[in-house]
C-alpha positions as CSV (number, residue, x, y, z in Angstrom):
1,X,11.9,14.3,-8.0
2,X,9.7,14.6,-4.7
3,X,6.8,17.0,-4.8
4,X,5.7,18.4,-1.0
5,X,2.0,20.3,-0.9
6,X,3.2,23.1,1.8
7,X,2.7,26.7,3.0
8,X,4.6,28.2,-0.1
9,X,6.5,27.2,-3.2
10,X,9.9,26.6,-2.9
11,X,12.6,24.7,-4.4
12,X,15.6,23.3,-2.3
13,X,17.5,19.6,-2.1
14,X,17.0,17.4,0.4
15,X,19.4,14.7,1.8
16,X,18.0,12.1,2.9
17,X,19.3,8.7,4.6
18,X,18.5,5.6,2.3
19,X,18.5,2.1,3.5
20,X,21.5,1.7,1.6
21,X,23.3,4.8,1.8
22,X,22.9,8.9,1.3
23,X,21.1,10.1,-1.3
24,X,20.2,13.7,-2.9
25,X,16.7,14.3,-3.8
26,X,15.1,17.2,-5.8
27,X,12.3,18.6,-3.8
28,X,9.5,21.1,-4.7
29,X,7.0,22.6,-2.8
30,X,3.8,22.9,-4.3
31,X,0.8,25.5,-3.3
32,X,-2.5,23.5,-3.4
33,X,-3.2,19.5,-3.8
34,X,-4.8,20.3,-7.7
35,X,-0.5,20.7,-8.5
36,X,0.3,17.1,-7.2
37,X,-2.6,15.9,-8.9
38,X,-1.6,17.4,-12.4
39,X,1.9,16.5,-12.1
40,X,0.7,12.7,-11.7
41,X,-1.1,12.6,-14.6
42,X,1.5,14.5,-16.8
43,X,2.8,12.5,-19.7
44,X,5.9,11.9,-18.7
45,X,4.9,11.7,-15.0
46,X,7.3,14.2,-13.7
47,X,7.1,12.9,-10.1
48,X,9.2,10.0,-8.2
49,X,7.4,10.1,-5.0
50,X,4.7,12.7,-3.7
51,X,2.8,13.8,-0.8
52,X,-0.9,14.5,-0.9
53,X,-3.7,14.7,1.5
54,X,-5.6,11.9,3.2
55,X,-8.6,11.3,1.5
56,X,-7.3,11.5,-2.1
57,X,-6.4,7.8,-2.2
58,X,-10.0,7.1,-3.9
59,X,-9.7,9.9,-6.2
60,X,-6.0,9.0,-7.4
61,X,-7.2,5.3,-7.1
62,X,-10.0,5.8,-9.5
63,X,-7.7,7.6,-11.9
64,X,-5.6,4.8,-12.1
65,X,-2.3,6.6,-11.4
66,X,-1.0,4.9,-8.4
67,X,1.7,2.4,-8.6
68,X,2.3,-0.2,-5.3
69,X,4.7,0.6,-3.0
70,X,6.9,-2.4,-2.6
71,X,7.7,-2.4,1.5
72,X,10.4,-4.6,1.2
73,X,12.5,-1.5,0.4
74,X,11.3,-0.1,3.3
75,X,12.2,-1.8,6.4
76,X,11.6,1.0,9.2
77,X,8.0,0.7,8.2
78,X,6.7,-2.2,9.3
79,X,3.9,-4.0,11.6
80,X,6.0,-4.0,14.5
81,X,7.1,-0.3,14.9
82,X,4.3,1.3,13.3
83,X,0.7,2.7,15.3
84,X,-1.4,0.1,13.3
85,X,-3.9,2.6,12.0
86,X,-1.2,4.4,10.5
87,X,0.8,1.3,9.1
88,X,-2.8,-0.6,7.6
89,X,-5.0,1.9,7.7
90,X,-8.1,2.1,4.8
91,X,-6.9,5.5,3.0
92,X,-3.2,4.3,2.3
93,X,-4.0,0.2,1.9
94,X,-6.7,-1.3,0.4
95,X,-6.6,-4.8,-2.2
96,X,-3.7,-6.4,0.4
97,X,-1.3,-3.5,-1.0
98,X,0.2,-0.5,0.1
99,X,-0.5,3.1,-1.9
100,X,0.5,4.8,0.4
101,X,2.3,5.7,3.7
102,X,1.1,8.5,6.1
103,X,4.5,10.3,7.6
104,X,3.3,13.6,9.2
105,X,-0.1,14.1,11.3
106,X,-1.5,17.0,13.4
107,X,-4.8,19.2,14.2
108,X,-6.6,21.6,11.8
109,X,-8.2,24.4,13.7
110,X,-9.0,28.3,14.9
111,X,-6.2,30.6,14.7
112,X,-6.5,34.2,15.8
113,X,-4.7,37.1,16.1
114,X,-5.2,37.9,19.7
115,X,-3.9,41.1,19.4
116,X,-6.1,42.7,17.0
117,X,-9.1,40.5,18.6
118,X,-9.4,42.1,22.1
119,X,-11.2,39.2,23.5
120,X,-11.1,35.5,24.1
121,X,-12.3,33.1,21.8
122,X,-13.7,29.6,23.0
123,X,-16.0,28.1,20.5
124,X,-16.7,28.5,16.8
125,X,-19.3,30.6,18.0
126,X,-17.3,33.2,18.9
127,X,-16.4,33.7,15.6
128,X,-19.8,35.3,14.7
129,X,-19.3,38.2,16.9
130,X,-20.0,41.6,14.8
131,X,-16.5,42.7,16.0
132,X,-15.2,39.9,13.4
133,X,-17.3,40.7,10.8
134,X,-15.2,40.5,7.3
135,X,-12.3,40.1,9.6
136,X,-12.5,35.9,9.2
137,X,-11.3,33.9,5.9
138,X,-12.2,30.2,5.5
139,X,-9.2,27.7,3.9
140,X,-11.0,25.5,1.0
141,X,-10.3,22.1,2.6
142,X,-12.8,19.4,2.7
143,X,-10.4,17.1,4.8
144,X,-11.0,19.2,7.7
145,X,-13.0,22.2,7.4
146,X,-16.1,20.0,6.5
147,X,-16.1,18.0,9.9
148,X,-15.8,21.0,11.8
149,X,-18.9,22.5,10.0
150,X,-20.5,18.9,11.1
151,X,-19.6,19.5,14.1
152,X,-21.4,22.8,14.5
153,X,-24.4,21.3,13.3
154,X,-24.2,19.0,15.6
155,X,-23.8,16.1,13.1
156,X,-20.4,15.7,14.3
157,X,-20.6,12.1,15.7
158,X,-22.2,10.8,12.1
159,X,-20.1,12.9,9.5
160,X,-18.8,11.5,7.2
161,X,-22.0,9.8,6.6
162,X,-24.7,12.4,6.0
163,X,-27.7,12.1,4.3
164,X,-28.6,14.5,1.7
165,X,-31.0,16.2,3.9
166,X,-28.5,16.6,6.7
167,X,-25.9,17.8,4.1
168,X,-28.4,20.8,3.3
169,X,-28.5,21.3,6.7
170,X,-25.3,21.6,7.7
171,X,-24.6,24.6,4.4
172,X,-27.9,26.2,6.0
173,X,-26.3,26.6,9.4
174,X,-23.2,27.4,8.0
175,X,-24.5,30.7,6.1
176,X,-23.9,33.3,9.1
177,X,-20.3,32.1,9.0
178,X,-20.5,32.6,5.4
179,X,-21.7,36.2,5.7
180,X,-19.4,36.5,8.3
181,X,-15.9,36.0,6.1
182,X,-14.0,38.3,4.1
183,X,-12.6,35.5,1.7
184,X,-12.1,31.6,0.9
185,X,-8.4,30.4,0.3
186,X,-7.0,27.7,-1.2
187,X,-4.3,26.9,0.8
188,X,-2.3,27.6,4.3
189,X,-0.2,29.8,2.5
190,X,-2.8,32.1,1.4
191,X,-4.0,32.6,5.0
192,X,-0.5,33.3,5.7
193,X,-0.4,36.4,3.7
194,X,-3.6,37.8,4.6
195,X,-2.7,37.7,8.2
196,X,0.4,38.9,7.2
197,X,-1.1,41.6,5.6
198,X,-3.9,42.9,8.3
199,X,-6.6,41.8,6.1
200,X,-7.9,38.9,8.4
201,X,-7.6,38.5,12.1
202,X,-8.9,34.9,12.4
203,X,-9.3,31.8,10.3
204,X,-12.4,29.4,11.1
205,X,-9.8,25.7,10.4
206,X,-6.8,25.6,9.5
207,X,-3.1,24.1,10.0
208,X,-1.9,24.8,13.7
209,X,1.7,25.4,12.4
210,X,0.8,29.1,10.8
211,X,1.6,30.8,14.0
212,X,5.2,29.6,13.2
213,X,5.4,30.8,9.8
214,X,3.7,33.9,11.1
215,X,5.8,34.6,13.7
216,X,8.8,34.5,11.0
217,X,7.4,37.6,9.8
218,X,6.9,39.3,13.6
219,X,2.9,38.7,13.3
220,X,1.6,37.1,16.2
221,X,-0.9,35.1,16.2
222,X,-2.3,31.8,18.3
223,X,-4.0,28.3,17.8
224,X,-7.3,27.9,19.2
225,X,-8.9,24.7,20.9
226,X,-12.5,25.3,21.0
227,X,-14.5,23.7,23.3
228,X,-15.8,21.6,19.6
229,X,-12.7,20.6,19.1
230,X,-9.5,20.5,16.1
231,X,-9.8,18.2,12.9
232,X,-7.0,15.9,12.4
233,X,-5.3,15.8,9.6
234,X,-2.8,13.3,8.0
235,X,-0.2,13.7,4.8
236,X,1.3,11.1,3.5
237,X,3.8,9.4,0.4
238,X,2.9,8.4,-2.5
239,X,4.9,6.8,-5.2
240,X,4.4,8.2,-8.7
């Protein structure tokens, strides 16, 4: 059984081309990274293999639930072929052995719906404009909504390491975007039902491939590059 966190759930097979043949795997798409979590720490485990965020490695790691991944098995993935960040980097490898392997990667950021909007947005500033007012939602995601709220308190350069201080901060200058939402989601998904549903017309970070799954439903809507910038963000594979 493989478990995918993704825009909505879903069940479907996969096939997928082993080292040693074809194989038929039982996939299920899971709403929020709090479902891969529980199902790891089911008794029985219920999982094979599963994909979770970057920056859960020390969460899982702590919990004792992750088993090596032996990459003998895995000849495509190796020193030779692999970026090196992505094939040693800290979040997937760590004690000489490998956790985890990161397998997709892509920007968090604005995306609008230009349309309902009426006028260009080029900063996270823009977002405070009283046209938007309760017409913004935030996606709960620390992995990269919380370095884009570094960023607009100009702590950018030095997140992740903030003091305490600077942490308060960064929630003070944060409260007029606060104010300015109509809700916080938990997921991609979410956000893809309340611009479905004309209840937002903007979202301050989140994955650059709602437009897509928006446009599947004939809503239109676009990704943003402010002149702060995306967060990148990076799933990968974990054996369970």
């Amino acid at each position: 059984m493989v478990a995918e966190q993704g825009m909505r759930r879903h069940h479907f097979p996969h096939r997928v081309l082993l080292h040693d043949g074809l194989a038929i795997l039982s996939a299920d798409g899971l709403t929020v990274q709090d479902d891969v979590t529980a199902k790891f720490v089911g008794d029985p485990v219920r999982l094979d293999l599963a994909e979770y965020s970057n920056g859960y490695n020390d969460l899982f790691s702590g919990m004792g639930i992750l088993k090596e991944i032996d990459l003998a098995k895995i000849p495509n993935f190796n020193a030779q072929d692999i970026y090196p960040p992505f094939f040693s980097g800290e979040m997937w490898r760590w004690d000489s052995k490998q956790w985890g392997i990161p397998w997709v990667w892509g920007v968090d950021t604005i995306v609008v719906k230009p349309d309902a909007i009426g006028f260009e947005i080029t900063s996270y500033e823009d977002l405070l404009r009283p046209e938007l007012t309760g017409k913004i939602a935030f996606m709960d995601s620390p992995l990269t909504v919380w370095p884009q709220m570094a960023k607009i308190a100009s702590y950018g350069d030095k997140f992740p390491n903030l003091t305490k201080e600077e942490v308060a901060d960064v929630f003070k200058k944060m409260i007029p975007y606060h104010e300015q939402s109509k809700v916080f989601g938990s997921s991609a998904g979410y956000m893809v039902s309340l611009f479905a549903n004309g209840e937002i017309v903007a979202c301050f970070c989140v994955w650059t491939a709602l437009p897509i799954e928006l446009a599947k439903q004939n809503v239109k809507t676009v990704a943003i590059f402010p002149k702060e910038g995306p967060a990148v963000c990076l799933v990968h594979s974990q054996d369970g």
